[in-house]
N, C-alpha and C positions, 0 to 999 in steps of 0.2 A: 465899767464901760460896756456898751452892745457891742456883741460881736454881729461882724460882717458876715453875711452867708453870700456866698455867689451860688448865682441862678444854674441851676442843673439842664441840663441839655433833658431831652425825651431820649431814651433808647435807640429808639426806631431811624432817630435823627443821625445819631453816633453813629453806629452803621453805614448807614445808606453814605454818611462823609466819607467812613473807608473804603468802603466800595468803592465810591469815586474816585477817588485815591488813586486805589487799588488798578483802577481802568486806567487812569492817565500814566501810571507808569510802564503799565502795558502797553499801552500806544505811542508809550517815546520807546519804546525797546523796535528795533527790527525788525523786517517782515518775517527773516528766517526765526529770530528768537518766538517771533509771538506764535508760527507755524509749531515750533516743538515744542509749545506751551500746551497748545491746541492738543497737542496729540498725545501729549503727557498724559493732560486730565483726562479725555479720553480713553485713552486704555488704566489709570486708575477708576474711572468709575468703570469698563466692563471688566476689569480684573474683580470689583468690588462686586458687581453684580452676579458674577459668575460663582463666586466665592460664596456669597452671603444669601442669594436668592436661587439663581438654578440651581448648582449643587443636593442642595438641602429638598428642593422639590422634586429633584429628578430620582433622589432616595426614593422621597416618599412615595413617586407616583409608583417605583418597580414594587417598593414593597406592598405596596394598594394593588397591585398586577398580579404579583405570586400570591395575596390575601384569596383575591377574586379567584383565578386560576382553584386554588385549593376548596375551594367551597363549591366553584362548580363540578370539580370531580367527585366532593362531597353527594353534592344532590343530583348526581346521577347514578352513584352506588345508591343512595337512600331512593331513587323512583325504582331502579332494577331491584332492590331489597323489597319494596314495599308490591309489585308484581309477582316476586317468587311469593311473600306473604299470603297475598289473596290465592295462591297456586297450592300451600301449605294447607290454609285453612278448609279450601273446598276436600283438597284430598285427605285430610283429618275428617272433615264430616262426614264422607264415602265410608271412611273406618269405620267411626263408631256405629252406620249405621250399619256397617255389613257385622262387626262387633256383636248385636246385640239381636242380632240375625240370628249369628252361632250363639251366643249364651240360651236362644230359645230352643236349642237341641240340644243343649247338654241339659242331662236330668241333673240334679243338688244332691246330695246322698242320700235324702230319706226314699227318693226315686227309685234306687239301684235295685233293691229286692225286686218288684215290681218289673222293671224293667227285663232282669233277669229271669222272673218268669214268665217274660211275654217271650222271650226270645227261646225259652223251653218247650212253651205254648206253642209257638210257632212251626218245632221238630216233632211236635205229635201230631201235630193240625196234617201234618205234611203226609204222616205214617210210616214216620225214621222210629226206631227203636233207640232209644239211650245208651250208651253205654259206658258213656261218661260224661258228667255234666260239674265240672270244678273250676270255679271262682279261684283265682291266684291271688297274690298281693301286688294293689294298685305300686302303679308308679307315677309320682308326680313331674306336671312339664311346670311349664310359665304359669297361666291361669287354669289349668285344669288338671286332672287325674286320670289315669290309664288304667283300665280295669280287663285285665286278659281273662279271657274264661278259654280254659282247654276242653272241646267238645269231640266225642268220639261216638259215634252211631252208625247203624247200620240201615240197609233200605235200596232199594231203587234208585238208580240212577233219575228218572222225571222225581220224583220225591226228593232228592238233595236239591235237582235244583226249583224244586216248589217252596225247599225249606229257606234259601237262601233268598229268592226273591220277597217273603216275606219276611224274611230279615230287614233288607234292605228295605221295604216299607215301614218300617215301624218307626214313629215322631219322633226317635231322637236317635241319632250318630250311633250305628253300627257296624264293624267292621270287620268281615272273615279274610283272613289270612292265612297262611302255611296249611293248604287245603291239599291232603294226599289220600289217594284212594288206589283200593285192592279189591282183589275178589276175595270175600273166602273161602278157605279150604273146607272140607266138606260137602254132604250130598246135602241136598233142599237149598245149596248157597244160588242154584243157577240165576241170575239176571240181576243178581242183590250186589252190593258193594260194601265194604266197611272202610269208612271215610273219618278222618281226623281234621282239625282244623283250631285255628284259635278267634274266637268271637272276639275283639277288643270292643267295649263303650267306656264312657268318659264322665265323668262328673265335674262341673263347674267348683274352683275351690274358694271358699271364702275369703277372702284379707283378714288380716287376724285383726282383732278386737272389732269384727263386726255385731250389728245385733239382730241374734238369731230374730226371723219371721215367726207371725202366726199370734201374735196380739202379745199382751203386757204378763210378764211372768206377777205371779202373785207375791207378795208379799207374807214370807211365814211370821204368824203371830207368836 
């Protein structure tokens, strides 16, 4: 035997019956019942709204507020950072160049002899007598070396100081210090002085594992 099917309603149909339904029993209910129905739904949907939609946005917008907040304190430390930067750099350029200023008055050590005897040169030029002319042992600073020479002569007061001012000319860093002067004892000392003092100059010191100047060492065969 066929079975019977009975006709299926649409979906949309079923519904829209309960709905209706749904309304007419509402509308045989009370004005006061259907009022506290009203008001029911009501604060269930803004309890639901409140709960399910602001809440959860109201998070996100503080935490999007403190994100922004922090990035703009960010990039106002990073523009002041990047000011003092250009403030850095220019006065790093002012160094090296004042840097390389002083490296062109320190003589290098094959300089020293040389240098030493211009500054010997200098106390005969003058017409000081010698009477002691001794190289000490350097001491080393940061980038360079201290070369004391203890100098003791005799002579004229206009002659020390013709011997000193052409000290102070000479191309590279000289320096008199602990400068004491006496008369001597004796006859013929009149108008003459004997004068001590210590000449410091300086030498540039290499960074170690540099490579020596002056062209390519040979290769021994």
């Amino acid at each position: 035997m066929a079975k019977l099917s009975l006709p299926t309603l649409p979906f949309k149909t079923v519904v829209a019956e309960k709905v209706a339904a749904l309304i007419e029993k509402v509308a045989a209910l009370s004005r006061t019942h259907r009022v506290l129905i009203c008001v029911g739904v009501f604060l269930i949907l803004t309890v639901g709204f409140f709960y399910l939609a602001y809440i959860p946005k109201s998070s996100r917008c503080s935490e999007l507020k403190d994100n922004y907040d922090t990035l703009e304190t960010k990039l106002i430390k990073a523009r002041a950072a990047a000011k003092s930067l250009n403030k850095f750099q220019r006065e790093y350029k002012e160094a090296q160049v004042k840097f390389r200023v002083v490296l062109r008055l320190l003589p290098d050590k094959k300089e020293i002899p040389s240098l030493l005897e211009s500054i010997s040169k200098s106390g005969k030029d003058s017409g000081l007598e010698f009477i002691l002319f001794r190289p000490t042992n350097e001491v080393s600073r940061d980038f360079y070396a201290e070369i004391p020479v203890n100098i003791h002569v005799n002579g004229g007061y206009h002659n020390l100081a013709m011997f000193f001012d052409r000290v102070a000319r000479l191309p590279r860093i000289v320096n008199i210090s602990n400068i004491k002067m006496q008369a001597p004892e004796g006859k013929g000392a009149t108008g003459r002085l004997s004068a001590t003092c210590v000449a410091r100059t300086y030498r540039f010191l290499e960074a170690p594992g540099a490579k020596p100047t002056g062209g390519k060492s040979k290769k021994r065969k």
